[in-house]
RODO-2510 file (C-alpha; in nm, 4 decimals, decimal comma):
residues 493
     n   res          X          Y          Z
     1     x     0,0000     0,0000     0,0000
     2     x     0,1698     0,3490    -0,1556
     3     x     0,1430     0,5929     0,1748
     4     x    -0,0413     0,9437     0,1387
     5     x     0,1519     1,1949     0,3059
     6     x    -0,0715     1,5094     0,3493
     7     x     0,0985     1,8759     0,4219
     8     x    -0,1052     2,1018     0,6116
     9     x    -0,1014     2,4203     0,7688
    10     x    -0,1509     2,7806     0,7276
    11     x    -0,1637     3,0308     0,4376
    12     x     0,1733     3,1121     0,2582
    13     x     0,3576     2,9029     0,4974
    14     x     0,5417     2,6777     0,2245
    15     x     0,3211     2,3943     0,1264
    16     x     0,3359     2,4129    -0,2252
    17     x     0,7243     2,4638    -0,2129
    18     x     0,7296     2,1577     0,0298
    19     x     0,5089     1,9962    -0,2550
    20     x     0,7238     2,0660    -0,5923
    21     x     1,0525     1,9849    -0,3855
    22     x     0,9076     1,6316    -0,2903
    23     x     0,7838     1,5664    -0,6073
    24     x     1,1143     1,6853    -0,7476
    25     x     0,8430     1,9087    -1,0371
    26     x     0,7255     2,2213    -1,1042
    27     x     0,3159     2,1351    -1,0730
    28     x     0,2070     2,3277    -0,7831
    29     x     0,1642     2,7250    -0,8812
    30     x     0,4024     2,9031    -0,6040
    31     x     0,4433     3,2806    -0,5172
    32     x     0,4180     3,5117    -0,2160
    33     x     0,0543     3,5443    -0,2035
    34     x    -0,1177     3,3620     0,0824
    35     x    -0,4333     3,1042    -0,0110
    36     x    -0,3048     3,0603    -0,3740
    37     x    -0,3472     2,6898    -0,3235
    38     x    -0,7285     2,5794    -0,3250
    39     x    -0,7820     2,2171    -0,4294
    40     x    -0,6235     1,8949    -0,3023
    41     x    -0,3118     1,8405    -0,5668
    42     x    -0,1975     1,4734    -0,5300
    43     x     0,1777     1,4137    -0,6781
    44     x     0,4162     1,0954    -0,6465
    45     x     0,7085     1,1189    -0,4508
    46     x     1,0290     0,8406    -0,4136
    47     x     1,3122     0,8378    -0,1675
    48     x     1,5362     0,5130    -0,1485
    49     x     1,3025     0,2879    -0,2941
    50     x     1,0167     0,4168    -0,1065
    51     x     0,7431     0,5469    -0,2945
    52     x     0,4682     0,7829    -0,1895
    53     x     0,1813     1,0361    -0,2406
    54     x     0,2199     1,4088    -0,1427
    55     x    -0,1210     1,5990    -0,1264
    56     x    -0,1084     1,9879    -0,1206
    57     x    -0,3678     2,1232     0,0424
    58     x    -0,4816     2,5287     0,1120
    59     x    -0,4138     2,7089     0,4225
    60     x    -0,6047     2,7016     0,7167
    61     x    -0,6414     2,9898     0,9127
    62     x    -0,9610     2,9196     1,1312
    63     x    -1,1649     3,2134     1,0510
    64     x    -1,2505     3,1172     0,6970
    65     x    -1,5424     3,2574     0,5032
    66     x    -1,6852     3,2114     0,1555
    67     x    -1,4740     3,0167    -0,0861
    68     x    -1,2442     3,0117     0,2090
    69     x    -1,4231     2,8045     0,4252
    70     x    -1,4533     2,5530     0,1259
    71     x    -1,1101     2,5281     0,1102
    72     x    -1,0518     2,4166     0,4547
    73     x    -1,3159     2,1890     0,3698
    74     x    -1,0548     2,0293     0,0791
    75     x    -0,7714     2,0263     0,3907
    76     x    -0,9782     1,8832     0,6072
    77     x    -1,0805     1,6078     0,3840
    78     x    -0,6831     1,5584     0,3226
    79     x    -0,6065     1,5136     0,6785
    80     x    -0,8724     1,2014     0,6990
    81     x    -0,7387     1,0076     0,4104
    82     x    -0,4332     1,0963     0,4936
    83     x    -0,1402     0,7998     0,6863
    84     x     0,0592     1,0641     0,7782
    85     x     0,0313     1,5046     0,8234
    86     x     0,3083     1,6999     0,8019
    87     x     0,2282     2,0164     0,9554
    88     x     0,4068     2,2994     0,8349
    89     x     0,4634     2,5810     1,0260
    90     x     0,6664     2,9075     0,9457
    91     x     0,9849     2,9780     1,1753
    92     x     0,9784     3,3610     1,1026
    93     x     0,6663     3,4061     1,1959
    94     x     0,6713     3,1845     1,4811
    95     x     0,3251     3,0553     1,6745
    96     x     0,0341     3,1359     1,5903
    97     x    -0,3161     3,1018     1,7384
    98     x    -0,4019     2,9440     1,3684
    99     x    -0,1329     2,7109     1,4455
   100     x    -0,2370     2,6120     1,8119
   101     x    -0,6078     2,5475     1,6539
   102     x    -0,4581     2,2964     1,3562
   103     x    -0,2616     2,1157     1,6306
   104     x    -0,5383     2,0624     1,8188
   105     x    -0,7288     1,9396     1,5867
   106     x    -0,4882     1,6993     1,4840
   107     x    -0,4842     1,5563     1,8142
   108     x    -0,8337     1,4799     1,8437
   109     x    -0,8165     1,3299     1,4942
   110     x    -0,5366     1,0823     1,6608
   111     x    -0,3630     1,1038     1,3134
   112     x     0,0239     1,0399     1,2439
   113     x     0,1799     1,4019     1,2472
   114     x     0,4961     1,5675     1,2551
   115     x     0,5658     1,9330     1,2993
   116     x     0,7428     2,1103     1,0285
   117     x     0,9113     2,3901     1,1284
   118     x     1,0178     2,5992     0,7484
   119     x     1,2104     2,8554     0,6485
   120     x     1,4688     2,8217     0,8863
   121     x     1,7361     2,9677     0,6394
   122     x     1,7127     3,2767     0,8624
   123     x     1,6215     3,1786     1,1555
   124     x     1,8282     2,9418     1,4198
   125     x     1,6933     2,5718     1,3686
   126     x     1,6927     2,5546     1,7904
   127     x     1,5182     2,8703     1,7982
   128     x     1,2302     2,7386     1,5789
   129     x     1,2373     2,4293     1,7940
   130     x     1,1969     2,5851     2,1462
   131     x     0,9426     2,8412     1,9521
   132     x     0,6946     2,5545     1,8481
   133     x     0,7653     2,3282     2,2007
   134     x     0,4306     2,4603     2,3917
   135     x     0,2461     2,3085     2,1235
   136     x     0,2646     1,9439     2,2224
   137     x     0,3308     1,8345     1,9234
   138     x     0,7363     1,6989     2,0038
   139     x     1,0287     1,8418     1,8681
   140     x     1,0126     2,0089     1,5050
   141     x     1,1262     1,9067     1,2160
   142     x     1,3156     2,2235     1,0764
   143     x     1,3679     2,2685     0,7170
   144     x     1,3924     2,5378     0,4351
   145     x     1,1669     2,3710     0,1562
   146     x     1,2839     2,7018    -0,0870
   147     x     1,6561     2,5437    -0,0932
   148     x     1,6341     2,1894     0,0205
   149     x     1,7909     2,1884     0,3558
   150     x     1,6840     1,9190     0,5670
   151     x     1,4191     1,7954     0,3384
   152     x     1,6673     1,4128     0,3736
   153     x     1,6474     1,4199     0,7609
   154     x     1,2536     1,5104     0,7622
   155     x     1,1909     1,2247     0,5129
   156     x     1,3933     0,9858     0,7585
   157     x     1,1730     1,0339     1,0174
   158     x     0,8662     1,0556     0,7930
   159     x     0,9203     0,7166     0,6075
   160     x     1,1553     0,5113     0,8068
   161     x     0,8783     0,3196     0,9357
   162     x     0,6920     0,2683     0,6084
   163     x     0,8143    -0,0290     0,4030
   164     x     1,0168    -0,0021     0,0669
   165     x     0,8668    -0,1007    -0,2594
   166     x     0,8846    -0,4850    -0,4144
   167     x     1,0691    -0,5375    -0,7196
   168     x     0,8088    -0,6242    -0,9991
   169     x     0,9343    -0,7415    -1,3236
   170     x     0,7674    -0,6889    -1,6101
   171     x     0,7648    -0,8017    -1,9643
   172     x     0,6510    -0,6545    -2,2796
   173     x     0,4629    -0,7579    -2,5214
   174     x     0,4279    -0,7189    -2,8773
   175     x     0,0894    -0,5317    -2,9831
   176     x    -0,1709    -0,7321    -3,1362
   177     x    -0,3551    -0,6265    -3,4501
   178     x    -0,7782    -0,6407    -3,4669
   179     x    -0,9250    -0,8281    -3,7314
   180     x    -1,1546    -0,5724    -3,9402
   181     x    -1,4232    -0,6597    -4,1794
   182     x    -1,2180    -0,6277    -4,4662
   183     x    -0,9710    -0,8344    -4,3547
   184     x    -0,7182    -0,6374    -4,2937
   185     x    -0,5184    -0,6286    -3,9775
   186     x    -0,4983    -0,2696    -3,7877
   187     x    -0,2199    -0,2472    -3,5349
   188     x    -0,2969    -0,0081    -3,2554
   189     x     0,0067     0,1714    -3,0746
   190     x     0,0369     0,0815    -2,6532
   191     x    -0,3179     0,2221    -2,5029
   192     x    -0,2946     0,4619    -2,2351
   193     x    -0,0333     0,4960    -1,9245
   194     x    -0,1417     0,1706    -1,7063
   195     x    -0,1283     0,4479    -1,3956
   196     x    -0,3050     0,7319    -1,5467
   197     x    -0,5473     0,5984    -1,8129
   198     x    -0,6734     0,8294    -2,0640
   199     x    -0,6128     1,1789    -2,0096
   200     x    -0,9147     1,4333    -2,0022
   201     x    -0,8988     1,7750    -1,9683
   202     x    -1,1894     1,9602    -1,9304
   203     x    -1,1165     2,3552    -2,0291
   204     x    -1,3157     2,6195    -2,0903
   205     x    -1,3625     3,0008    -2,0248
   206     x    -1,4511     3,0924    -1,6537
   207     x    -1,7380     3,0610    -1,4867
   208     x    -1,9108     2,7644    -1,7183
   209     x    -1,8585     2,4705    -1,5052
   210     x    -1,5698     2,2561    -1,4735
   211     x    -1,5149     2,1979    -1,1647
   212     x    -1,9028     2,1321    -1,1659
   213     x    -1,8944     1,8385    -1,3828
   214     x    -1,4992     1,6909    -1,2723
   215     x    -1,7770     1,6855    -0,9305
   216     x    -2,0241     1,5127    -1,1195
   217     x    -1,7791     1,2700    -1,3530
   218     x    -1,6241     1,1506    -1,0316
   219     x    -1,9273     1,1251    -0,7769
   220     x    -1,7892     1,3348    -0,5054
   221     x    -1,6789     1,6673    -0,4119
   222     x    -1,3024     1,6763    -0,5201
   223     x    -1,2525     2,0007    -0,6286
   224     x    -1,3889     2,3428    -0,5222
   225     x    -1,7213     2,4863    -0,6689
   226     x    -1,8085     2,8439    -0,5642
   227     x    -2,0061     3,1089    -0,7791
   228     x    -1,7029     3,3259    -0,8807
   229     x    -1,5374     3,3372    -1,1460
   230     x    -1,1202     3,2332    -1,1662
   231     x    -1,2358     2,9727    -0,8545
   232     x    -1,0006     2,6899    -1,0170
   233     x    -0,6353     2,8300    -0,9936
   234     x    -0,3857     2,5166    -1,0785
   235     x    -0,4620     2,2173    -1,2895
   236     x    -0,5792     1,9594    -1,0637
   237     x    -0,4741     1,5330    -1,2004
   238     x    -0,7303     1,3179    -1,0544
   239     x    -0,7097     0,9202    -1,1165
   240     x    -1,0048     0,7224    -1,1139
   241     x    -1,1743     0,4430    -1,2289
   242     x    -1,5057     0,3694    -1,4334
   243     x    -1,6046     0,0217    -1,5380
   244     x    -1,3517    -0,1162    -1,4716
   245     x    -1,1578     0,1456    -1,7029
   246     x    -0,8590     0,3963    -1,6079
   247     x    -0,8686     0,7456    -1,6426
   248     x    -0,6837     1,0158    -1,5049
   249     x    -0,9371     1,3782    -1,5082
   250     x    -0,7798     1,7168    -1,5337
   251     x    -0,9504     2,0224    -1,4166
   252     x    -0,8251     2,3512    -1,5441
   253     x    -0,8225     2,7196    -1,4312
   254     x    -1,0806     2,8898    -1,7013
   255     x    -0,8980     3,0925    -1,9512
   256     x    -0,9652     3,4381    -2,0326
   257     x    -0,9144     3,6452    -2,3646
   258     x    -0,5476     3,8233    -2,3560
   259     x    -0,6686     4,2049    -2,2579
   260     x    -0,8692     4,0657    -1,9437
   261     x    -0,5884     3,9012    -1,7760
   262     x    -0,4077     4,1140    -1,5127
   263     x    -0,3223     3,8834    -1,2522
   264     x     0,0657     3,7775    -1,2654
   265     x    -0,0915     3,4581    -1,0457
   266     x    -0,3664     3,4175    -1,3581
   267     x    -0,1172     3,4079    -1,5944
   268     x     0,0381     3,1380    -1,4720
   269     x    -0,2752     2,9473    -1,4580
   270     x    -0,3774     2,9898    -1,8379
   271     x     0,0334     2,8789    -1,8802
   272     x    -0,0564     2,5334    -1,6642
   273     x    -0,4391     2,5097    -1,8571
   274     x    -0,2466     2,5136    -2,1863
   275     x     0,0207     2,2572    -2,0594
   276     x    -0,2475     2,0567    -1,9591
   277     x    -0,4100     2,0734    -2,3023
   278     x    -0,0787     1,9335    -2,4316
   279     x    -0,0413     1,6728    -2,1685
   280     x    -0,3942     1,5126    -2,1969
   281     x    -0,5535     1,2785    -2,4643
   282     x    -0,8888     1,3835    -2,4620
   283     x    -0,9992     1,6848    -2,4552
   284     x    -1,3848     1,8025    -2,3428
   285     x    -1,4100     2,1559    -2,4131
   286     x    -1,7130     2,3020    -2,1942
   287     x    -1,9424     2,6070    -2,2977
   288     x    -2,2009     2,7612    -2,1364
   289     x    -2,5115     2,7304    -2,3534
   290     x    -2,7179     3,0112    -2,2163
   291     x    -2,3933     3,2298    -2,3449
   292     x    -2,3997     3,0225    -2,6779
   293     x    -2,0567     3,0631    -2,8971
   294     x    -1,8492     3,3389    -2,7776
   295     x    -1,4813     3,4514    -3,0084
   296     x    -1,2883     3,3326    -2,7299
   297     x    -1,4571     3,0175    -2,7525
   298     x    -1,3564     2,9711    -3,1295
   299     x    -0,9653     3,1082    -2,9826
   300     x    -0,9648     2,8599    -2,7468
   301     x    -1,0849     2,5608    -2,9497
   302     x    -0,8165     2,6285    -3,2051
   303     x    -0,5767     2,5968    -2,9809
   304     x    -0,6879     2,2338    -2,9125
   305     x    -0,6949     2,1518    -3,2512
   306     x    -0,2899     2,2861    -3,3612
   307     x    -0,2124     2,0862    -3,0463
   308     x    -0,3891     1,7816    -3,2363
   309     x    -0,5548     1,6744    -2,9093
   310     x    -0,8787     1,4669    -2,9808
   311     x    -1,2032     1,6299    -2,8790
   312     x    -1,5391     1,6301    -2,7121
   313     x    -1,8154     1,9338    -2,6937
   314     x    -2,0010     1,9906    -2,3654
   315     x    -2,2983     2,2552    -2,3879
   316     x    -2,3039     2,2720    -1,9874
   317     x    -2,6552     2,4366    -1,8453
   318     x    -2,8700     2,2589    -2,0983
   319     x    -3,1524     2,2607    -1,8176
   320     x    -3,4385     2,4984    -1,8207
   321     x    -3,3811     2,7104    -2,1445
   322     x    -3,6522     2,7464    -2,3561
   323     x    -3,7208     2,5235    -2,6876
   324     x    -3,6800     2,8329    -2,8999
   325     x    -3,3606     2,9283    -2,7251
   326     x    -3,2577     2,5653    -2,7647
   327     x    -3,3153     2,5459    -3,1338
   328     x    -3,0527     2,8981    -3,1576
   329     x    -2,8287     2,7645    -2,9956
   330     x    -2,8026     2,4392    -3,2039
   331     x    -2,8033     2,6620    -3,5404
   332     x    -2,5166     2,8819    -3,3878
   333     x    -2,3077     2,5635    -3,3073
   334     x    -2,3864     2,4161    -3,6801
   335     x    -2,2994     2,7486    -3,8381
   336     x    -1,9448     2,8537    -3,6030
   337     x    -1,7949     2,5132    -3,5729
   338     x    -1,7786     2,3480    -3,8562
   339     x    -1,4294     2,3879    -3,8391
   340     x    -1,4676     2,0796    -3,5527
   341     x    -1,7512     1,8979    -3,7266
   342     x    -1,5791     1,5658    -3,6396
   343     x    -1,6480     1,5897    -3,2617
   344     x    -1,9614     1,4596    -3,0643
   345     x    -2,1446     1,7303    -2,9250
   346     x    -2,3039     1,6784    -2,5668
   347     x    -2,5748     1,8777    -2,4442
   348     x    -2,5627     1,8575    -2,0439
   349     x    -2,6524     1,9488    -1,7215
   350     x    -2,3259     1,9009    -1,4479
   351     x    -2,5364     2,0736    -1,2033
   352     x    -2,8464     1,7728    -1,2218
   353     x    -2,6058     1,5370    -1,3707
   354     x    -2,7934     1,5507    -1,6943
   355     x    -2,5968     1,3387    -2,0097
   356     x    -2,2452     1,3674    -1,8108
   357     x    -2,2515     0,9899    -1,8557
   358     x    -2,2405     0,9748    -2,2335
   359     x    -1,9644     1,1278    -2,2429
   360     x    -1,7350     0,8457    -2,1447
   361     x    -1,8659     0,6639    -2,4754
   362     x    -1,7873     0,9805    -2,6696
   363     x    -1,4063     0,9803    -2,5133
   364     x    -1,3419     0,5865    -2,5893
   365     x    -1,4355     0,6607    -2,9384
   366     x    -1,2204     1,0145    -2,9858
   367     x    -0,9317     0,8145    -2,7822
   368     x    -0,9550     0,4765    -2,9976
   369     x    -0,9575     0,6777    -3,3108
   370     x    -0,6414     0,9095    -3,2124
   371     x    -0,4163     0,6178    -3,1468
   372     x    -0,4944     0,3746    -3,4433
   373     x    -0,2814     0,2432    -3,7218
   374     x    -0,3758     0,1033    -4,0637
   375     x    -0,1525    -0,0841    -4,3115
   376     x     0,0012     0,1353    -4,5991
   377     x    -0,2476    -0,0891    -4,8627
   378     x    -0,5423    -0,0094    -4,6555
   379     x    -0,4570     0,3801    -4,6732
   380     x    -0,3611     0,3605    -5,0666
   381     x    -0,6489     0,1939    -5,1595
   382     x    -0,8438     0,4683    -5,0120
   383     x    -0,6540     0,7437    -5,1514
   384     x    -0,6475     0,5534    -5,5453
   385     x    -1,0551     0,5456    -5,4692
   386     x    -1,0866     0,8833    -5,3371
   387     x    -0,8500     0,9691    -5,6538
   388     x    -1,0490     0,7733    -5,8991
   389     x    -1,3831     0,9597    -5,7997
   390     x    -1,2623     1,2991    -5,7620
   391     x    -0,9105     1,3826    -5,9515
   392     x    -0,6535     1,6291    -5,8286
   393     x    -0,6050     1,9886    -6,0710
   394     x    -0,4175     2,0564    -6,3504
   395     x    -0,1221     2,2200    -6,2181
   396     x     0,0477     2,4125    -6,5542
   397     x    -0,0774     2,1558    -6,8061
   398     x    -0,0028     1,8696    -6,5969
   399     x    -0,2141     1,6571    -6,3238
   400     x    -0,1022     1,6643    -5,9843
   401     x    -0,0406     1,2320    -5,9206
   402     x    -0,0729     1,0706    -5,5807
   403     x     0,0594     0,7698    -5,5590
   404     x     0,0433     0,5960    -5,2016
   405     x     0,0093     0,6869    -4,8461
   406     x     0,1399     0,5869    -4,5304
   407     x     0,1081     0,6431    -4,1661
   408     x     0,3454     0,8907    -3,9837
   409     x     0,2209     0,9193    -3,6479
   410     x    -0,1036     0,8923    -3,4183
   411     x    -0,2334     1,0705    -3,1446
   412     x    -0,3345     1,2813    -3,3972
   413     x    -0,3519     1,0464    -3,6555
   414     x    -0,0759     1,1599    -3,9509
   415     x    -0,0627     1,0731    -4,2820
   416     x     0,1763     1,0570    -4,5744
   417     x     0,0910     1,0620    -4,9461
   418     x     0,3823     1,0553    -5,1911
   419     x     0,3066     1,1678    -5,5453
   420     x     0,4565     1,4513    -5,8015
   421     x     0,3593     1,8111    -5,8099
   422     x     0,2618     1,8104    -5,4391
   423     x     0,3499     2,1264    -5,3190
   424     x     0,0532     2,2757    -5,5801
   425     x    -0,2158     2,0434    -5,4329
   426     x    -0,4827     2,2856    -5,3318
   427     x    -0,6155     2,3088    -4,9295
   428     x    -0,9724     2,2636    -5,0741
   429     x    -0,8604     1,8732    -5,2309
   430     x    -0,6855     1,8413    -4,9087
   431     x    -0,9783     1,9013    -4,7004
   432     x    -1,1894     1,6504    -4,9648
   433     x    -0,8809     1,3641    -4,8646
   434     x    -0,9250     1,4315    -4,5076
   435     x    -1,2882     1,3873    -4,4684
   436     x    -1,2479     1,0777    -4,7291
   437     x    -1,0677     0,9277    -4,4655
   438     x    -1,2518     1,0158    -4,2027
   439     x    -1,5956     0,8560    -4,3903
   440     x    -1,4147     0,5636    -4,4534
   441     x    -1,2078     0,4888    -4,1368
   442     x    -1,4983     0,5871    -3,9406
   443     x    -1,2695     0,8463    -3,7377
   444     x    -1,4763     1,0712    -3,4752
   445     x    -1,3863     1,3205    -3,1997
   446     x    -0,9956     1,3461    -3,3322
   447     x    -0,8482     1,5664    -3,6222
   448     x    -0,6528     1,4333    -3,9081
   449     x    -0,3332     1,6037    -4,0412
   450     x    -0,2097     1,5115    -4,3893
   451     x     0,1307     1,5726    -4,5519
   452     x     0,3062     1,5750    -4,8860
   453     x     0,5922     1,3971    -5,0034
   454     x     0,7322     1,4173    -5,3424
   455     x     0,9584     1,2088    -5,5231
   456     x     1,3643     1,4167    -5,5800
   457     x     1,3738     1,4111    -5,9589
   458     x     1,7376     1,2629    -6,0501
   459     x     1,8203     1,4516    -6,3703
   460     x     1,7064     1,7750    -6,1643
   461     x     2,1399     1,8748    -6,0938
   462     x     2,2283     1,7259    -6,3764
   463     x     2,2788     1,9417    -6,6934
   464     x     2,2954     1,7887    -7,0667
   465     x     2,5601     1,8113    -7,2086
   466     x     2,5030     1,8517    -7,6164
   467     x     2,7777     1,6836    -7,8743
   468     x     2,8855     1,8400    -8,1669
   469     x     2,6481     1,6860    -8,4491
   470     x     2,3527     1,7707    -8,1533
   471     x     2,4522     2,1620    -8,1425
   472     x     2,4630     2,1599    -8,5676
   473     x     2,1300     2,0683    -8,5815
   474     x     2,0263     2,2837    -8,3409
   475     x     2,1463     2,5781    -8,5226
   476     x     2,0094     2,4606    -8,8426
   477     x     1,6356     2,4264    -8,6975
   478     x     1,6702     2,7856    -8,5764
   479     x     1,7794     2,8792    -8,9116
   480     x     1,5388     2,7153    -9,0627
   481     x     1,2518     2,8709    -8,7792
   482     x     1,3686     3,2571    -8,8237
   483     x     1,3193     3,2069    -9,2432
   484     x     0,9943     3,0708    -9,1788
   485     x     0,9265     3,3763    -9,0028
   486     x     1,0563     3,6254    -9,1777
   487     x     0,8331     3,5113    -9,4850
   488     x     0,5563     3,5378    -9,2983
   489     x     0,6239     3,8445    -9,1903
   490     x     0,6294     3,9434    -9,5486
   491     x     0,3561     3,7777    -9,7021
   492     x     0,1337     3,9775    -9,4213
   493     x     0,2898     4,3339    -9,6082
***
């Protein structure tokens, strides 16, 4: 059993610098600005061959209200699943009453807990110790989490007792093909990360719901929902299982248009959104239906699709609109994104829990078709058909020829078509070949990128070289062609 090691405490005391150092990453947002932390953020840890989960948490102070109090709520919640609290106190502030009420609490919660005593770069280590002694807690555990020091002797004491990990060996296997109705064999690249599952993000603007259905998708309250916008500040990985399925959800900060963010601390939440976009397999982009299709909608979606990420639509707040209102909103869709025509469209309620299930059917399908491979005769024969129906221009006399195609990547899926005259094949017979492929190959929720290849012509270096009888001739024929013209020229006088 991997131990959960939860770090507690009060604002802007050093939990999220605690929690990168551990995790030896960069995942939880840090700066000098107390309650920046909101949600539980779970990360894996190792130290000589012990492995372990960190969980950030947000500051507790005692007097919260508002969106505060819900995230003592998340600490709270931390502390009981936790095997072990490491509560994190700041030396240059010394005791606090904040402190005095956390330690108590721990106490009647009769958890494992050790007293951190941080930022003791400029503070004496048996200062901080004698500082913290009236609370009961033992001696403290001092460290500076900002440069490392003492991190090795607090994880001593943490983890000595907890076992090391067994050596498991494992053995890889080759892929196995699926039998299609053709006949044809389609290899499919390694499925998702046997930890993590499949990847979803859910992004959006602010404000629509996405912390509202991550609630929903995963039956509990795991992440903050409050009626403000910006509430969702870091991008919170949560692994979880569904039928028997692995998936790992990601719930973003919303992102505003350019000109509305002002916040350095918001800026480096649209930075982790976007990384998160990047990181993730699926992605469910959420909109708020009673706002319909906004620009920064269309902005944001096209992000997702350069980043090739394969997606689902969620119209969130489906519930009580009007059938006329309804009917708008479905034209305005139709008529601004058919740019993403390939993805399923969801019309939902996270609130009531209205359709969120169907979307697990429509991210299997985006997923499946993202990562598959087909043979390179399966992918020519479509392209000679597609070819055969509808014929590339005439580029300067001459037909633009395809010849084959192949597969250069998935995830999304890539492909290659050699031929001659390539670089003149128009976007318009591109887009005809993509959606050719996706008809036939029965590809929905993930976008298709095709690329050129053209054969190097040998002769092109090469120059000819005339012989002697070659360049006579020559000179007679333009002889003979500057007579013809002259009379011409003379007959029309």
């Amino acid at each position: 059993m991997v131990p959960v090691i939860a770090l507690v405490g009060r604002p802007n005391v050093g939990k999220s610098t605690l929690f990168n150092r551990l995790t030896k990453t960069r995942d939880a947002i840090v700066a000098d600005i107390a309650g920046l932390t909101r949600d539980r953020k779970y990360g894996e840890a190792h130290w000589q061959g012990r492995t372990y989960i960190v969980v950030d948490t947000g500051g507790i102070s005692g007097d919260e209200e508002g969106i505060d109090m819900k995230m003592a709520e998340q600490s709270l919640q931390a502390i009981e699943e936790a095997d072990a609290v490491l509560f994190i106190v700041d030396s240059r502030a010394g005791m606090t009453a904040g402190d005095q009420m956390i330690a108590e609490h721990l106490r009647t919660r009769n958890k494992r807990s050790f007293l951190i005593a941080n930022k003791v770069d400029t503070v004496d280590p048996d200062i901080a110790r004698a500082e913290f002694s009236p609370m009961g807690m033992g001696n403290a555990l001092t460290i500076a989490a900002s440069h490392g020091r003492g991190i090795s002797a607090m994880l001593e004491e943490v983890l000595g007792d907890f076992p090391k990990d067994a050596e498991e060996e494992t053995f890889g296997e080759e892929p196995e093909g699926d039998e299609t109705a053709e006949g044809v064999v389609e290899k499919r690249i390694p499925g998702p990360d046997e930890k993590t599952g499949i990847k979803i993000a859910i992004i959006g603007r602010p404000n629509v719901g996405k912390s509202t259905l991550v609630n929903r998708m995963l039956g509990e309250e795991r992440v903050i929902v409050y009626d403000q916008a910006g509430t969702t500040r870091d991008s919170i990985y949560i692994p979880f299982e569904r039928n028997e399925e692995k998936y790992t959800l990601i719930d973003t900060a919303g992102v505003r248009r350019r000109g509305k963010i002002f916040e350095a601390v918001e800026k480096f939440s649209v930075v982790k959104t976007l990384q998160a976009i990047q990181d993730a397999n699926v992605v469910i982009f959420v909109m708020d239906a009673r706002e319909g299709v906004v620009e920064h909608d269309l902005n944001l979606l096209g992000f997702v699709l350069e980043t090739g990420r394969a997606l689902v639509i969620a119209l969130n707040k489906w519930d009580g609109m009007e059938a006329s209102e309804r009917d708008y909103v479905k034209t305005e869709l139709e008529r601004r994104l058919m740019f993403a025509n390939f993805a399923d469209i969801h019309f939902i309620s996270a609130l009531h829990g209205t359709g969120v299930g169907h979307l697990y059917k429509s991210v299997q399908q985006a997923f499946t078709a993202a990562v598959t491979r087909w043979p390179t005769s399966r992918l020519t024969k479509i392209l000679e058909d597609a070819v055969s129906e509808h014929q590339p221009p005439l580029v300067n006399g001459r037909r633009i020829k395809l010849r084959y195609a192949h597969m250069g990547g998935a995830n999304p899926p890539l492909l290659i078509i050699h031929g001659n005259q390539v670089d003149a094949v128009p976007r318009a017979y591109t887009r005809y070949l993509e959606n050719t492929y996706r008809r036939v190959l029965k590809l929905i929720g993930t976008p298709i990128r095709i690329e050129y290849k053209s054969g190097e012509n040998p002769y092109a270096d090469k120059k000819n070289v005339l012989t002697e009888r070659q360049v006579n001739k020559k000179r007679r024929l333009m002889s003979h062609h500057k007579k013809a013209e002259k009379k011409r020229k003379d007959k029309r006088r």
